[in-house]
N, C-alpha and C positions, 0 to 999 in steps of 0.2 A: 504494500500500500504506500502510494506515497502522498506523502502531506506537504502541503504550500502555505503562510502566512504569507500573507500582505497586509502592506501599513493601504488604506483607503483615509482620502483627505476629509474633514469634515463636512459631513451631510445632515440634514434635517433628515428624518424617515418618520413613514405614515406606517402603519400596519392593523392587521387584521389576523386575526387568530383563530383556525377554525377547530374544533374539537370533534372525534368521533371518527366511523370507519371514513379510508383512503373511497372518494369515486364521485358523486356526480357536486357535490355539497362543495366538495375541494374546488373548482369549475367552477360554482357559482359565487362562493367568496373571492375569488380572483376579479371575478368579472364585477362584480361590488365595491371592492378595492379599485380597479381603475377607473370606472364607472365614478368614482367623487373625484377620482386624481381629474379628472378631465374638467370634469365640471366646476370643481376649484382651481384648473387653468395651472397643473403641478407635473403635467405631461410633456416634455419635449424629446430634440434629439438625444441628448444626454441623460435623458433618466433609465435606469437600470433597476427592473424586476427581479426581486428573488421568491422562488416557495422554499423553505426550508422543513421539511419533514421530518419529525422526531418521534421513534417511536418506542416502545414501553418493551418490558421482557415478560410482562405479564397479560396473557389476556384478558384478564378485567379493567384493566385501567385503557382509557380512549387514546388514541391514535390523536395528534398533535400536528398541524402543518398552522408556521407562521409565514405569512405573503406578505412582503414589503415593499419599499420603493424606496429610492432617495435620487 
């Protein structure tokens, strides 16, 4: 596995948090997330999207994806 740090320059970041299983829910909070970016005028060429998916070693506890922007 290899792993990379990067220094990234300071950004403001919006986010959205969705909780529960990986599939349509994930989709529709993304589309939510840029759906206000736009609308709040926070979208250009340099804005960069991440989904970051985290998830548990347990099956009871919910599936985790935070979508951002900066």
């Amino acid at each position: 596995m290899i792993i990379n740090v990067e220094n990234i320059s300071p950004s403001r970041i919006a986010y959205i948090r969705q909780t529960g299983p990986y599939g349509l829910q994930n989709i529709q909070a993304m589309e939510h997330l840029k759906h206000w970016a736009k609308a709040n005028d926070l979208i250009n060429n340099n804005t960069v999207i991440w989904a970051l998916p985290t998830t548990t070693h347990s099956s009871r506890l919910p599936k985790t994806v935070d979508m951002m922007f900066a």
